[in-house]
N, C-alpha and C positions, 0 to 999 in steps of 0.2 A: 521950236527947239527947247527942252528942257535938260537940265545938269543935275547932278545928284552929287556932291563932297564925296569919295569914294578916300581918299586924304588931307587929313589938314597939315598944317605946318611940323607940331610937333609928331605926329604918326610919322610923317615920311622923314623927320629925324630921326627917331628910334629905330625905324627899319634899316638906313644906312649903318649905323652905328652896328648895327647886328650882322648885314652884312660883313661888313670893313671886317669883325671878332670872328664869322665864320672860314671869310681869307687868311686870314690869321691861323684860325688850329689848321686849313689844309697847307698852306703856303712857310708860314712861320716868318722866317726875313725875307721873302721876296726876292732871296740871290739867284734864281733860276726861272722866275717869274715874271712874267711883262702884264701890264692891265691895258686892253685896246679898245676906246670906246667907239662906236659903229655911229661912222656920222650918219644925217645931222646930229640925230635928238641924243642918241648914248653919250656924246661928248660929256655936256653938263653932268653928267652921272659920273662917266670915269673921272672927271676932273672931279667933282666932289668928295668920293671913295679915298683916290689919292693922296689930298688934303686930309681926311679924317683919318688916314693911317697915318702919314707924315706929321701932322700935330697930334692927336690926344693917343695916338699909340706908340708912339714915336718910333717908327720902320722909316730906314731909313735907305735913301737910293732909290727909291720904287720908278720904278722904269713903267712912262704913258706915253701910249700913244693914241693917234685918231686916226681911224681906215675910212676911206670913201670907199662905197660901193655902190656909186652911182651906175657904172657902166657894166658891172659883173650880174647886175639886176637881171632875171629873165623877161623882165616884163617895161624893158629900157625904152625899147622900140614903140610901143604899143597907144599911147598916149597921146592928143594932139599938141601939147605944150613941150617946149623945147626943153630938155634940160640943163641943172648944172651942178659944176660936179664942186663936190665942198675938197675943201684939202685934207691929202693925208700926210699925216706925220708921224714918220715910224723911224725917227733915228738910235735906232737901235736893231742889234740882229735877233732872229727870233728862231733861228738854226737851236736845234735840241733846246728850246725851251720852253717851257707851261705857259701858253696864254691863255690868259681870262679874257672873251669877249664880254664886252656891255651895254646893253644898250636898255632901251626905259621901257619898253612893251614889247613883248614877243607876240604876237599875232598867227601870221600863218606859216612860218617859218621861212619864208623867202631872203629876206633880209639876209638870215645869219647863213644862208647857204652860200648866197653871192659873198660874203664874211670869209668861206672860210676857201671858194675860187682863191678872192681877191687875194688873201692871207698869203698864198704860195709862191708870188713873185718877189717875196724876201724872205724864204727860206722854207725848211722843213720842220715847224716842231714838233716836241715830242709831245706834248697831247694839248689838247683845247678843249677848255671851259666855257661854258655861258652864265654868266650872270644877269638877270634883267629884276626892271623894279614891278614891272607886273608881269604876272602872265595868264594871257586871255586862254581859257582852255576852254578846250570842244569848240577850234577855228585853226585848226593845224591844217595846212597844206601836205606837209613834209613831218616825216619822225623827228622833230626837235624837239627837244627837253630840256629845261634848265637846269643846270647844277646848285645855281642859287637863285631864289624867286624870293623880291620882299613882301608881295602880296599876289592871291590868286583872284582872279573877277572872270566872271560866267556870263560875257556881255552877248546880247544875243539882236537878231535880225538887224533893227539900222543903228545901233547902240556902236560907239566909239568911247576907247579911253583917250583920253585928252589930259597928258602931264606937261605940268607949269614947274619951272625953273627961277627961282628969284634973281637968276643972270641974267634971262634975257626975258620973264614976264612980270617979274615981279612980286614974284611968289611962290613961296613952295607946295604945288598940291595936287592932287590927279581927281578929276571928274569921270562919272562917266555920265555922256554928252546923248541923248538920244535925238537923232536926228528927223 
């Protein structure tokens, strides 16, 4: 197994940061806006974004939460390991309003479909976003497209992107891992 830096520390600062200024010109103050990161791995991301608009942009109220879609998965059943399901936290209502999902690697669009199943058991809104910090293109399952991408990667046959979190690895950086 070999890795390649596809990110180091400060890249994957500048790209949030670019982010966070892009929610900005669409969103402005976030009074209509919710940011909902897709557990597991989107968490560390929405919560990072959140924090970079609530300190160095100062918006103020930003409404986060975390959706589990562990069970909305098409592919829940299919595996011999049992699962589990992380928690979500959506105390807040999302009836007519923008949410931005988020999550660290869009792949084959699975993910963000069971996202937006699960989404509907607390309400209707009026439109959804995706935001992700990569995205693997030419490996779509499903028509998904990002509204916001911090970086594009073209990873191909047994190649995986692999994004590090200094919350929970130690570090901020994304590989891409060929296995």
């Amino acid at each position: 197994m070999s890795q390649k830096v596809l990110l180091n520390a400060k890249e994957v600062n500048i790209i949030l940061h670019r982010l966070a200024c892009q929610l900005i010109e669409n969103h402005n103050k976030f009074s209509d806006t919710v940011l909902i990161g897709i557990q597991p791995r989107g968490k560390y991301l929405a919560n990072r974004l959140a924090k970079i608009l609530e300190n160095d942009y100062k918006i103020k109220d930003i409404k986060l939460g975390h959706l589990d879609i562990t069970f909305f998965r098409d592919d829940f059943r299919r595996g011999e390991k049992t699962l589990e399901a992380n928690t979500t936290e959506i105390n807040f209502l999302v009836e007519n309003k923008s949410i931005v999902f988020i999550d660290d690697v869009l792949y084959t669009g699975r993910s963000i479909r069971a996202a937006l199943t699960a989404i509907q058991s607390f309400g209707r809104p009026n439109e959804i976003e995706l935001l992700t910090l990569i995205d693997r293109r030419f490996s779509r399952h499903l028509p998904i497209q990002p509204n916001y991408r911090g970086r594009q990667v073209d990873a191909i046959n047994n190649e995986t992107v692999k994004v590090n979190w200094k919350e929970n690895q130690g570090e901020d950086s994304v590989y891409l891992v060929n296995n």
